[in-house]
N, C-alpha and C positions, 0 to 999 in steps of 0.2 A: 665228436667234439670232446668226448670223455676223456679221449690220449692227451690231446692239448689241456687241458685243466690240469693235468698230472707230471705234465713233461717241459711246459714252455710257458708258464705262467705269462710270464712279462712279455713276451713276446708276441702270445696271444690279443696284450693290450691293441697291440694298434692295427692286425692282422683280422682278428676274428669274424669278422665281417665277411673278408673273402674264403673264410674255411666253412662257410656255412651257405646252406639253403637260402636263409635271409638276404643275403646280397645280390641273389639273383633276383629275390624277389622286387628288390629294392631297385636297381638297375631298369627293370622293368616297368618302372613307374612313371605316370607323366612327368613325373618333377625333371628323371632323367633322358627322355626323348627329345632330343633337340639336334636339328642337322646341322653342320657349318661344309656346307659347299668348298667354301675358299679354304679351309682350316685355318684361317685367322679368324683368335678374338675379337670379340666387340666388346669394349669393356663399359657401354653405355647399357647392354644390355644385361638381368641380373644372372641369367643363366650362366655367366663367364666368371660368376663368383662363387665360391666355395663357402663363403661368408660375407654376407652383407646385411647393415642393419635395417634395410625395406623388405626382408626378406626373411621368415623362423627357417633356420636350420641349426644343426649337430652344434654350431659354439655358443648358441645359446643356453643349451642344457648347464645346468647345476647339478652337484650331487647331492643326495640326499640329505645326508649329514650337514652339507654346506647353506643351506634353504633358509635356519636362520638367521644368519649373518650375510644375507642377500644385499645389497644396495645400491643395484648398479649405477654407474657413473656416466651420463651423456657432455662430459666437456672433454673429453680426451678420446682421442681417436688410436686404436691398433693396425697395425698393418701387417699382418701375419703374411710368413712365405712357406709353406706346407713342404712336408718333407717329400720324398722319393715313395710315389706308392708305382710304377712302372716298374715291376720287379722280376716279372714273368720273364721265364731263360726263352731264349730263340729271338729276342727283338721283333717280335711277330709284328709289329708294328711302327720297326725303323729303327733309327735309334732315339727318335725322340714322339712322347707319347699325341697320339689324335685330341685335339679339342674338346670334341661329341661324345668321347668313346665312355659308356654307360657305365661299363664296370669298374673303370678305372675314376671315376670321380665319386660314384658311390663310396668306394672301398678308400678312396680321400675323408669322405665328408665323414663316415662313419668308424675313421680311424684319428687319421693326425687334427681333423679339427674338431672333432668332439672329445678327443682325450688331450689336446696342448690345445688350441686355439681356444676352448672355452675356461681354460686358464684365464682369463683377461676380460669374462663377461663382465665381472662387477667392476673392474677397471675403466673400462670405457665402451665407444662402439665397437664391434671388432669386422674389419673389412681382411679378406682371404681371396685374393684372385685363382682362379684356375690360371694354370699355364702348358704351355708344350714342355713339358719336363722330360729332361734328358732318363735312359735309359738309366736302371742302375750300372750296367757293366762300363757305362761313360767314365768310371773311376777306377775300371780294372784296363786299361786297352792292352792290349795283345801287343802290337806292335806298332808302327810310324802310320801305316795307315788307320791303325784305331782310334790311335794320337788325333789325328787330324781331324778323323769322324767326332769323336768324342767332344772334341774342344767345338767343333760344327754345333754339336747339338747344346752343348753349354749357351753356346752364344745366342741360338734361338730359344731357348727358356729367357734367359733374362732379358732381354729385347719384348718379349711377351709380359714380363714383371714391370718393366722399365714403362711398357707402356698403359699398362694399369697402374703403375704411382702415377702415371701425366695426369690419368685421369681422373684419378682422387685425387689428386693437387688442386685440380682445375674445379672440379664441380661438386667435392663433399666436402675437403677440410674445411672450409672457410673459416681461418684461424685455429683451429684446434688445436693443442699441445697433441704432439703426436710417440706410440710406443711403435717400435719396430723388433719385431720379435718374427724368428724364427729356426727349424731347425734340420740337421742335416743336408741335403740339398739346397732347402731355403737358405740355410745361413750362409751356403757355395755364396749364392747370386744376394742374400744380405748383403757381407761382407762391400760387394762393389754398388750396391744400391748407397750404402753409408757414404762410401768415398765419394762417389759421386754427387751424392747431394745434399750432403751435411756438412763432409769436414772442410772446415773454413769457408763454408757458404753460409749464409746468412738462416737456410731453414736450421741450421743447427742451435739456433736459439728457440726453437717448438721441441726440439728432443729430450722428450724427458727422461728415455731409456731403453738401451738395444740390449735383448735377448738372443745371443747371436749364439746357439747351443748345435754343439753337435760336431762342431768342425773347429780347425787348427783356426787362430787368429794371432794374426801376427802380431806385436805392440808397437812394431815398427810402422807399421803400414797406416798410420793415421797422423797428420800431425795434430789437428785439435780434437781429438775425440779419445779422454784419457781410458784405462782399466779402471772399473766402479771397485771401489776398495771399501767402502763404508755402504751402510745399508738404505741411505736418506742421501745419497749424491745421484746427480743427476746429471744430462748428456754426457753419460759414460755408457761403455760397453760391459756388459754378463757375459761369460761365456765358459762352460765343462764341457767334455768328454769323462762321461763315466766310465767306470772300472774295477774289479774286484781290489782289495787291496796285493801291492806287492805286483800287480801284472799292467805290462805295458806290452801293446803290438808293436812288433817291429819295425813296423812304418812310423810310430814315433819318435823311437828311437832313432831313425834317421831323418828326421828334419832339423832344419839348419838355422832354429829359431826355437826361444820356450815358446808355447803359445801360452794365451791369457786367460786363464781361470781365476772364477769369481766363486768361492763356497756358497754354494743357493741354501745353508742352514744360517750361517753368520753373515754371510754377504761383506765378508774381506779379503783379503790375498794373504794373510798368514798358512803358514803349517800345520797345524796346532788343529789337532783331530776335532770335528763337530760329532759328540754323541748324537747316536740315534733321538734318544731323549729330548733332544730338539728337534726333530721333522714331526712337525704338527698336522701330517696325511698326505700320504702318494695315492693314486687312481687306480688301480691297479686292472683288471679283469672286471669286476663289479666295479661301473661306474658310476653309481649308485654310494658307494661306501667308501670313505677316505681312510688309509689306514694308518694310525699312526705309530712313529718309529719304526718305519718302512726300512731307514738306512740313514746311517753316519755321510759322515763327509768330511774329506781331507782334501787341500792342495795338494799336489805332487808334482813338481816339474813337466808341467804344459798338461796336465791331465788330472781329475777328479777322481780319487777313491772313497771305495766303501765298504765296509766289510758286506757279506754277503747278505741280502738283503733279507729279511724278516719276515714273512708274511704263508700264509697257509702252500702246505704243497713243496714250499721253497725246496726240500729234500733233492729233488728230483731236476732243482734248476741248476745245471752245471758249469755255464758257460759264463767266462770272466769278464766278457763284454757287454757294457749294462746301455749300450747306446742308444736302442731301441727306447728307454725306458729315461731318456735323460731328464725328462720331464715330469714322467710321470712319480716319480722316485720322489721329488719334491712339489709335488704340486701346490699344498697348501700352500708353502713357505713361498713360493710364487706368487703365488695368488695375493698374498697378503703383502709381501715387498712391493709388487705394480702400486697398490694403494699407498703405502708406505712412501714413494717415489711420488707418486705424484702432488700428494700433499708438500711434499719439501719443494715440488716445482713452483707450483702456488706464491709460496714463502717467498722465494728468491728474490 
C-alpha cells in the first residue's frame, strides 16, 4: 500500500479499497452476500442500492473536518449514478458487471460512493442504485463486433438505472425537489435519464440541479435544460472533465461539439482562471481530512483545467488526466453549491 501513497495519490482515492486486504474482507460480509438467481434488480429490495436512506452506508460518512458545519437536509432528494468500478481486464464476467457480485459493489460503495456520493449528505437524501454496469473496455471496442457488444451492454445498464428512477418516482420522492448527480459512466446513462424525463417534461420543474461530471455534454442535446452559469441557478446542468493545464486527449480534440463546462470553484462558464485559493477542500486519500487549495480551475474549450494539483506526495503524481479525481479535487465547493442551489430553489 506504501507504493500507492507515493505513486498514484489521487487515484488511490476511489481505488484503494480493492488494492487492499480490507475489501476482501468487506465483500465477505453479510451486508454483501446476497444471491440474484435471475440477475435482475429488484429495486423494492435495499440490497439493490448502493445508497439508500433506510439504510447506513459509505454516503453517509462526513469528513472530519467537515462534522461542524453538518446539517443534513431531508426535503430534497439525490439520485446519484456511480461511476465504472467493472474495471478488471479479461471481462471475466461479460461485458456487463453480475448483480450479486461481492467485490465489485463493495469496491463501489467504498469508492465512488463514499468519496462523490457522500458529497450530497448534507444536501439532502442520497439514493444510489446498483446496476449491471457495462464493462470499462465498453468505451474502447475493438471493432464492429465490439461496437455492437458494447452499445449491448450500455443499454442493459441503463434499462437497470431507468428502472430504479421508476421506482423512486413511484414510492420515495413523494414530491421532493430532486439533485441528479453523477459521474463517468453514471453521467453516459445521466445524460439520457435527463432527456428522458426532465427536458420539457413536467418533472423538470423538481430539478434543482444535475451534476452530470466526467463526460462530454453536449449543449445541443437538451432543449430546456440550459448550462448553470451562475452559482444560485437552478434546473441547469454542472459538468467538467479535468485536466492538467495546457493538455487535452485526443479524443477531445475530435469531437464535433464544445462540451459544457461549469467551473466547480466560481460556478460560471467564463475563462478567467479560479485560484487555488478558492477550493475550500478536495477528499483526497484520507477521507477524513479535506484539503484546501487542492487545485485551481479553468474553463477551456469543452474541458476543465488545473494546474497540478497540491497536496502531499503530489512529486510523484505524473499523469495529466485528473478524471478519476473530478470530484474529489472540488469537494467542498460541491458540497456547499448543492446547498447554495437549493436554497435559491426554495426562492423561486
Amino acid at each position: 500500500m506504501k507504493t500507492f501513497l507515493h505513486t498514484a495519490v489521487l487515484i488511490v482515492v476511489l481505488l484503494v479499497a480493492a488494492c487492499s486486504n480490507k475489501l476482501a474482507k468487506i465483500a465477505q460480509s453479510p451486508t454483501y452476500q446476497f444471491s440474484n438467481q435471475s440477475g435482475v434488480p429488484d429495486y423494492s429490495q435495499l440490497q439493490y442500492w448502493a445508497a439508500h436512506p433506510q439504510k447506513h452506508d459509505p454516503s453517509d460518512s462526513v469528513p472530519a473536518s467537515l462534522l461542524n458545519n453538518y446539517r443534513p437536509d431531508s426535503t430534497v432528494d439525490i439520485f446519484f449514478l456511480h461511476p465504472t468500478s467493472y474495471t478488471k481486464e479479461g471481462r471475466e464476467l461479460g461485458w456487463n458487471a453480475a448483480i450479486d457480485n461481492a467485490e465489485l459493489n463493495a469496491k463501489t460503495d467504498y469508492g465512488s460512493i463514499l468519496f462523490q456520493a457522500s458529497v450530497f449528505n448534507a444536501a439532502g437524501r442520497v439514493f444510489a442504485p446498483r446496476y449491471r454496469q457495462a464493462h470499462l473496455s465498453a468505451y474502447y471496442p475493438k471493432d464492429a463486433a465490439d461496437s455492437a457488444s458494447a452499445m449491448a451492454a450500455f443499454e442493459l445498464a441503463y434499462q437497470d438505472l431507468k428502472k430504479a428512477f421508476d421506482y423512486y418516482l413511484a414510492h420515495e420522492n413523494k414530491g421532493r425537489p430532486i439533485i441528479i448527480a453523477a459521474h463517468s459512466q453514471g453521467s453516459t446513462h445521466a445524460k439520457r435519464l435527463l432527456k428522458e424525463y426532465f427536458d420539457n417534461q413536467t418533472l423538470k420543474n423538481k430539478l434543482v440541479v444535475a451534476y452530470v461530471v466526467g463526460m462530454a455534454v453536449d449543449p445541443a442535446q437538451y432543449n430546456s435544460i440550459p448550462i448553470c452559469s451562475t452559482p444560485n441557478q437552478t434546473g441547469c446542468i454542472c459538468s467538467w472533465r479535468t485536466y492538467q493545464n495546457d493538455y487535452k486527449p485526443e479524443f477531445v480534440l475530435k469531437e464535433n461539439f464544445v462540451s459544457v463546462v461549469t467551473n466547480p470553484l466560481t460556478w460560471d462558464t467564463s475563462t478567467t482562471i479560479a485560484s487555488r485559493s478558492l477550493n475550500k477542500g478536495g477528499v483526497l486519500l484520507n477521507f477524513n481530512k479535506a484539503v484546501p487549495r487542492v487545485a485551481s480551475a479553468q474553463v477551456a474549450g469543452g474541458v476543465l483545467w488545473t494546474e497540478k494539483p497540491h497536496f502531499f506526495g503530489n512529486l510523484f503524481y505524473t499523469t495529466k488526466n485528473y478524471h478519476i479525481a473530478d470530484y474529489n479535487l472540488y469537494y467542498q465547493n460541491i458540497r456547499e453549491n448543492a446547498a447554495q442551489r437549493i436554497s435559491a430553489f426554495w426562492k423561486r
